[in-house]
N, C-alpha and C positions, 0 to 999 in steps of 0.2 A: 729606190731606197733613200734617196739623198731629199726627195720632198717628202717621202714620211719622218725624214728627220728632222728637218726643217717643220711640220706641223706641230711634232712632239715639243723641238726647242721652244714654237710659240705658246702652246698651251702652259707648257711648265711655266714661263713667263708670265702667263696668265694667273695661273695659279700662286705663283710667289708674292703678286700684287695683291692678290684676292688677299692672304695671309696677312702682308703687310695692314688690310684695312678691316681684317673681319675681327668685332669688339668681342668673340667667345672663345675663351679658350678651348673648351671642348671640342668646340666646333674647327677650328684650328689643329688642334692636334689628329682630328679625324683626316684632315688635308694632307698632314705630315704625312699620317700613317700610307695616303694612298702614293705620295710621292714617292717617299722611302720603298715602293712595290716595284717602280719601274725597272722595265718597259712592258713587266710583267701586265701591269696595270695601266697601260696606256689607254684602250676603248672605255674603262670605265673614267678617268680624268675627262679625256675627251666629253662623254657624255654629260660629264659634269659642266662642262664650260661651252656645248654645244651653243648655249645664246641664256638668255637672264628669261626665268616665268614673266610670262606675259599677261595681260588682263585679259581671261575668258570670259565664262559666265560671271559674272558681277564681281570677278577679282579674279585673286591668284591662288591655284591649288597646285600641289607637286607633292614629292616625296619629302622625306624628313633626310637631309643629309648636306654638307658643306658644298661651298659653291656657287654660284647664279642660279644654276637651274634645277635649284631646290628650295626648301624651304627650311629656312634657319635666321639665327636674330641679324644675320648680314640682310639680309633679304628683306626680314619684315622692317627693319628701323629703315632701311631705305624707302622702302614701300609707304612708310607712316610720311616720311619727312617730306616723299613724292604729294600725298595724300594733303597734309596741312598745308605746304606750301600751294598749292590748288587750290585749296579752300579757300584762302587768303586772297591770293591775286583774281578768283570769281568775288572778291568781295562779301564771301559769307560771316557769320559771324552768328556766336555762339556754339554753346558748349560741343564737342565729339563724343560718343556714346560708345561703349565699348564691350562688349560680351565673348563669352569665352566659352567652349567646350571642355571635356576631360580630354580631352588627346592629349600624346606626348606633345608637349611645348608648347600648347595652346594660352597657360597662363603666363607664361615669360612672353611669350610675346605678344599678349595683351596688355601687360604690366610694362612693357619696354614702345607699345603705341602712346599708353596715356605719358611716358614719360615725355616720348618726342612732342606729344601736343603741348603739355604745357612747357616744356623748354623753348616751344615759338608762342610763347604767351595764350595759347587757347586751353579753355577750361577742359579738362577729362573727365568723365563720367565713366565710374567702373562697375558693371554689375558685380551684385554681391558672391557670388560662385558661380562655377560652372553650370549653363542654363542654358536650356531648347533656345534655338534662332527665333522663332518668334516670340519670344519675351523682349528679345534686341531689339527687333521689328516695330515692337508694340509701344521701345522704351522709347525710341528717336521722336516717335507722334508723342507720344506722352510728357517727354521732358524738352523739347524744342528743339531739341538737337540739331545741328546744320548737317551734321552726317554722321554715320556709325558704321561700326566695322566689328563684324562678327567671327574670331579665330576660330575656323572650324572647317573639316573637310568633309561633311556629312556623312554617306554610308560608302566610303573610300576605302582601302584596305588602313589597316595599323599603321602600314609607315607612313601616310601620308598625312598632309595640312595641309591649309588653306586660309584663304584670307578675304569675306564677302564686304563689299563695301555698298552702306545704304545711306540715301541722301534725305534731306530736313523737307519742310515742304519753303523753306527761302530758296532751295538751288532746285528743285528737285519739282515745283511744282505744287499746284494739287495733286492731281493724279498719281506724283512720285515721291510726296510724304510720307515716307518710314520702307520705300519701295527700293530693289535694288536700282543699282543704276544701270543705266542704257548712253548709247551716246547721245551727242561727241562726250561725255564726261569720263565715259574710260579712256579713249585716246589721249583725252586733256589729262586726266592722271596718269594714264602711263610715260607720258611728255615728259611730265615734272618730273616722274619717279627717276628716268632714262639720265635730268638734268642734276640730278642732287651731286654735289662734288664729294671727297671726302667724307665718310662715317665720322672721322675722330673731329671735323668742324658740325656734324649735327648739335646743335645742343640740347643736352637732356635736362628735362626738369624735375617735380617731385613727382611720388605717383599720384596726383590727383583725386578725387573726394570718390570712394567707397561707397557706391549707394545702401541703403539699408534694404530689408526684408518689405518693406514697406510697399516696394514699387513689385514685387513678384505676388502679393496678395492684392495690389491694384489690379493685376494683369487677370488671375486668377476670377475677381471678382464681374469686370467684361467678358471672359471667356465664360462666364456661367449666364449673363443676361445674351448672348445667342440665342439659346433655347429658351422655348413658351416655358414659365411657369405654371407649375401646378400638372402636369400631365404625368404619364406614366410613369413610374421608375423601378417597377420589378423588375429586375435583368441582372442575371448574373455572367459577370467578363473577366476573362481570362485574360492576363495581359505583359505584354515582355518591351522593355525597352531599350533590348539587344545592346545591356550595356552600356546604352548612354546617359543621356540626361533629363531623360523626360520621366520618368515613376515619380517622383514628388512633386511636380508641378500635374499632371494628371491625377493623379493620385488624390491629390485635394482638390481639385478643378469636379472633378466626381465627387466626391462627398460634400462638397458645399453646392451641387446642382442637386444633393438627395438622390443621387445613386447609391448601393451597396458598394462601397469598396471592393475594386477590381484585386482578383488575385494576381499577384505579381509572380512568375517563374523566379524561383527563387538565386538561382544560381546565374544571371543574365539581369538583377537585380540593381546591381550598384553601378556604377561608373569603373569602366575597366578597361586604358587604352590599349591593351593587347588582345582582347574582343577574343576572349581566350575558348568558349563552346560555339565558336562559329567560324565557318572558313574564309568569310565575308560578312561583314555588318549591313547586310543591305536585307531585308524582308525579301524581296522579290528575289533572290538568289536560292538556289535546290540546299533544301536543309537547315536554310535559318531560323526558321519556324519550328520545326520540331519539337524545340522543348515547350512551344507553347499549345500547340496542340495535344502535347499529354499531360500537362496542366488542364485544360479545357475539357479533355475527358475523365480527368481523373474530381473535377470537381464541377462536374455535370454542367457546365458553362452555357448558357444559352448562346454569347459572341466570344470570339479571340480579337483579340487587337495589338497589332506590333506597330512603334514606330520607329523608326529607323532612328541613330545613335544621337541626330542633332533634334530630333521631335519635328521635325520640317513635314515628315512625311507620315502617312495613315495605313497599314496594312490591314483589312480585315477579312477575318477565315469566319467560314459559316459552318455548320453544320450540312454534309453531304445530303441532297431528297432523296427518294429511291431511283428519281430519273435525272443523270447526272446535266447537268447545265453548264455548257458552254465548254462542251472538252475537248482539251486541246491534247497533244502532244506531250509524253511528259519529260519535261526541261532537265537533261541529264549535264552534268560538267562538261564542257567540252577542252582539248588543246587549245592554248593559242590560236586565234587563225581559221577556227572549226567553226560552225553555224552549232546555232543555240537557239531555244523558242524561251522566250524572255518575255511575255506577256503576264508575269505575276498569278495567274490561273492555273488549274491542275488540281491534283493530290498535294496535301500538305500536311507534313507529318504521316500520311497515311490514311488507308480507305475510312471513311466518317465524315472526313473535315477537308473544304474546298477551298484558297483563300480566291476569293473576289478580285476580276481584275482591275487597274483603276478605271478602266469607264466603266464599267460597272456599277462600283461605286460613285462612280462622279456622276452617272445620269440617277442614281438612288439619290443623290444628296438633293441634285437638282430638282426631282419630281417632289420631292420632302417638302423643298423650299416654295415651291410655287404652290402645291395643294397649301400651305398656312398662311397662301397670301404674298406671300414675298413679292415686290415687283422690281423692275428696273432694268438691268441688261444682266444676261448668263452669256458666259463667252466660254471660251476654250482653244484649243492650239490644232494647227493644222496635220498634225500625226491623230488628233483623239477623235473618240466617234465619233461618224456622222449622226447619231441619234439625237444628242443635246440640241443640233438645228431643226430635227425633225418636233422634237417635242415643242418648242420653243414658237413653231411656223404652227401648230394645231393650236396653240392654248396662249396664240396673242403676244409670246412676250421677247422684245429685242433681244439679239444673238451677236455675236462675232465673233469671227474666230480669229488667230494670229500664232505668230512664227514662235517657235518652241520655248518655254520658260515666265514664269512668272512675271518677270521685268517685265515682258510684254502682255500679258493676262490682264494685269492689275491697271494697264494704260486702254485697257481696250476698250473702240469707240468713242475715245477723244473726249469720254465722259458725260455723254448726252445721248441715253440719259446713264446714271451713274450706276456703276459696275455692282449687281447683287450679290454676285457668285461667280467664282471662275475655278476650273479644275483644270488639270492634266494629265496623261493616262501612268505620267510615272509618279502615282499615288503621292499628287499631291492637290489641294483642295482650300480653297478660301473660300470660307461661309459666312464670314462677316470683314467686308473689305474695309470699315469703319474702325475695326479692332486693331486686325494685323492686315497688313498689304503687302501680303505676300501667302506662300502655301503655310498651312497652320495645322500639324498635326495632333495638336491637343484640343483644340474647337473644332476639329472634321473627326474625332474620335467620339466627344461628346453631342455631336450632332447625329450620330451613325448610332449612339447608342438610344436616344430619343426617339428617332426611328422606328427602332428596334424593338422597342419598349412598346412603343403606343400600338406595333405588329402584334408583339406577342400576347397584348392584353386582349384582342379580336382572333385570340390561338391562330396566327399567323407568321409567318416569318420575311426576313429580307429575298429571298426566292421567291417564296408566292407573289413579291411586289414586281420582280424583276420579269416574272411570267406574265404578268398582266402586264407591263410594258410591253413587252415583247407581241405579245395578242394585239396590241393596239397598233404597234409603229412595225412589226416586223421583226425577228432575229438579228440582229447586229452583233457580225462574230468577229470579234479583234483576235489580234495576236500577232506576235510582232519577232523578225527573223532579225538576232543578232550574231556578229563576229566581233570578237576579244583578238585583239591582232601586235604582237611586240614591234613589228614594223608597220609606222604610218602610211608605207608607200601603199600596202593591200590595199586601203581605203582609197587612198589616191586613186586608182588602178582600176578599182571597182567602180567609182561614180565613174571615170572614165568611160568605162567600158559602157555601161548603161546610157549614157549620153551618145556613144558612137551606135549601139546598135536597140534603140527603145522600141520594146514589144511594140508589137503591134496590135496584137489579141491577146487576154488573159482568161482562161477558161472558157476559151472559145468560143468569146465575143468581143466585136471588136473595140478598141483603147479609143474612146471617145473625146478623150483629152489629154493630153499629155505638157505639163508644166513644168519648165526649169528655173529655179528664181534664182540662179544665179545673175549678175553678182549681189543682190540684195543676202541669199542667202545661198549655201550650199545645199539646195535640195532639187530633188526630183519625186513630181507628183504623177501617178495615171491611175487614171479611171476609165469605167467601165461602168452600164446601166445598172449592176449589180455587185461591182466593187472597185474597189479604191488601197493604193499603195503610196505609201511618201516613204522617200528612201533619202538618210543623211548623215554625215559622221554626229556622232555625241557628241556636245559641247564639251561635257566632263571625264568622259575617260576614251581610253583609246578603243571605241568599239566604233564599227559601221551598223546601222541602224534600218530595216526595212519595218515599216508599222503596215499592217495588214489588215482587211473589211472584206467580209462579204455580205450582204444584206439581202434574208432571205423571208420572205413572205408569209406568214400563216394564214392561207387563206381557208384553212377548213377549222382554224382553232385549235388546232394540233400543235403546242409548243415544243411538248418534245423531240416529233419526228422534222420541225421546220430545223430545230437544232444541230440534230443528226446529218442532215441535207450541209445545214452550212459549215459544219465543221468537217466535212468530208471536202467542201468545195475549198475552204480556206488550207488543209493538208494541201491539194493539187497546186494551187497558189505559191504556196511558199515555195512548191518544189520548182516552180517557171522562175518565181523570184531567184531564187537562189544561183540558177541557169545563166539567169540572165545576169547577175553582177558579178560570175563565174567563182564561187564561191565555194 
């Protein structure tokens, strides 16, 4: 008792400092409010002061709530003043570039970044409202930016935010021009952020120069030169932007490429941070779809397309053939803690409409691209399919692959020769690395619909393409076993375990290679002559992660029974996997 009181006395102390220096009063009186609970409210303080967000995937994402190890304007003006002050002692110079999502707090504390910058003398650059990540992406290469920093926690729940930082090409490189960052440059910022003293000694300055309209119809008018002029453009698309901020920048990004304006779900339309017809803002999640597939049937839609709330990311549902392709398991909610098939494929909305998973799409974009000529390198990440290397080893054209996330996509191959395309299987897709350097769900929606178009004018569609892959390279059946876990330690516990006891045979033949990259990275790979598993915690949320392949042959031309074959073999798969990380 006497050191749980002793923990208590320190946190409280903890927290009365925090109060003493955090610039919000709301955000303050939410602190009061959990103090004034005790001891009722000890675990949740505690949680709150567990240690300060850290820099993950290319910044800091958390929940909306006072304290360190959350997200609030204590956090972000440290985080900026971390941020500038880096900038400065690397020597960069010129303007910071700033974009904003609709989340709660997204524009306070975009408005309270540009303050911090120019209060250390560096120019601010403010998009003009809240805007898809790659418009920020697009503006850092566009306006010269030394870095930029996009307030947004993409398809995260409601409470949370985030804070992605992308560097100029003065600190960042070629290769890392308008790209997020990688190291040492998060260590180096999170150093500063760690060193900043006192909030009430930051100095704030004015909000810095408001870009115009000007620079999102720049953006607008590159993302329409992707696509070949002059080809097809009857297609009608059904389309939701689950709320966030992509329907007016896609929206016009289509009608200036001479598409038919996409019908928008009406109700899933505007900018809405409490994502109020969805139980999760993310496309790939059971049910977020819905209102866009009855949209899609109700106005006889050739494609759907969802992007997730920040437009980062591309979801698209097809129309169901009579022989379903590529079926999985269908992806039901699970507890906390429960195993879930989380591969974005299935039933969506219901029998008719299948959405595509992202290799799917990512080997459709890729095939798109190289049939028009495209050349240079196609990469991809070590969780997505083996197919993009297959295609890539038939038809001449450099490949690589690398560790999960764009940061690394956009760098792959050291630029020689330079990157044409690079995808990821969590639907996300760069089809013009010149535009935005990074995943682009407004130019991978318009490129999917160009596709699509130039399919349906030969009464064709994105399946029949995916069937003829298939006939040439073989069935490649992804899908991928997750667990949603409230305690990190499952995760710990399960690579553990995997590590202590690694199959030996998976579908009863034997594990031909077995790969730990640790410490470069938290994973574990095995393979087998006919399939392949990489197992790792999520960068972004607290889930453990098994990506799943079985790779099944059509040697009589039979797509749908090779189908049947491997989606029967990837079920047996998941269930060893799942065995084996004891799950």
């Amino acid at each position: 008792m006497a050191a749980e009181s002793t923990d208590l006395d320190r946190i409280r102390d903890q927290a009365r400092r925090w109060l003493d220096d955090d610039p919000d009063p709301a955000s303050r009186d939410e602190l009061r409010a959990v103090l004034d609970r005790l001891p009722a409210s000890a675990p949740e303080l505690a949680d709150r002061f567990a240690g300060p967000l850290t820099f993950g995937t290319a910044g800091l994402r958390g929940p909306l709530r006072a304290g360190p190890n959350g997200m609030n304007l204590a956090v972000v003006t440290r985080a900026a003043a971390g941020l500038v002050g880096w900038l400065a002692a690397e020597g960069g110079e010129g303007p910071l570039v700033i974009g904003y999502d609709a989340r709660h707090g997204s524009r306070e504390f975009a408005e309270r970044t540009a303050q911090v910058a120019t209060g250390a003398g560096r120019p601010a650059l403010l998009l003009p409202r809240p805007l898809p990540t790659p418009v920020l992406a697009y503006a850092v290469r566009k306006l010269g930016g030394v870095a930029g920093v996009m307030v947004t926690a993409s398809h995260n729940p409601p409470q949370d935010n985030g804070y992605k930082v992308y560097l100029g090409a003065q600190l960042g490189g070629a290769l890392g021009a308008g790209a997020q960052i990688v190291p040492p440059a998060d260590a180096g910022i999170e150093a500063a952020i760690r060193a900043v003293g006192p909030l009430a000694q930051v100095p704030l300055g004015p909000p810095g120069q408001l870009l115009g309209d000007d620079l999102v119809a720049a953006y607008v008018e590159r993302a329409v030169a992707v696509i070949a002029p002059g080809g097809p453009r009857d297609l009608r698309v059904a389309y939701t932007p689950l709320h966030g901020v992509g329907a007016a920048v896609l929206t016009a990004t289509f009608a200036r490429a001479g598409f038919p304006t996409p019908g928008v779900v009406p109700d899933q339309a505007e900018p809405d941070p409490a994502f109020p017809t969805v139980s999760f803002p993310n496309p790939e999640e059971p049910g977020a779809v819905d209102r866009l597939v009855a949209l899609a049937r109700a106005t006889d839609a050739d494609l759907a397309i969802a992007n997730d709330p920040d437009a980062d990311r591309c979801a698209v549902v097809v129309r169901q053939p009579s022989v379903p392709q590529e079926p999985a398991p269908s992806a039901a909610p699970v507890p906390a803690g429960g195993p879930e098939s989380a591969g974005g494929a299935g039933s969506a909305g219901g029998a008719g409409w299948r959405m595509l998973r992202g290799d799917e799409v990512g080997v459709l974009l890729a095939d798109h691209l190289m049939r028009r000529g495209v050349d240079g390198l196609f990469a991809t990440t070590i969780v997505s399919s083996s197919l993009l290397r297959a295609m890539c080893a038939a038809r001449g054209r450099a490949y690589d692959e690398t560790l999960t996330g764009f940061k690394w996509i956009v760098r792959a191959g050291g630029g020689t020769p330079p990157l044409a395309y690079g995808y990821e299987e969590a639907l996300g897709y760069c089809v013009a690395p010149g535009h935005v350097r990074d995943k682009d769900g407004i130019t991978a929606a318009l490129t999917v619909a160009e596709l699509a178009a130039g399919l349906k004018a030969q009464g064709r569609t994105l399946t029949d393409r995916l069937d003829e892959l298939a006939a040439e390279f073989g069935v490649h059946h992804t899908d991928q076993l997750s667990v949603r876990v409230d305690d990190l330690r499952i995760i710990a516990d399960a690579m553990a375990r995997v590590r202590a006891a690694t199959p030996t045979t998976l579908l009863g033949a034997p594990v031909t290679e077995a790969q730990d990259l640790l410490p470069a990275a938290d994973v574990v790979i095995l393979r087998t002559a006919a399939a392949r598993v990489v197992i790792r915690p999520s960068g972004t949320e607290p889930k453990l992660k098994a990506y799943l392949e079985v790779v099944e042959p059509v040697g009589d031309g039979d797509v749908p029974a090779a189908r049947t074959r491997a989606a029967a073999a990837l079920t047996t798969l998941r269930t060893e996997i799942a065995a084996a990380l004891g799950i």
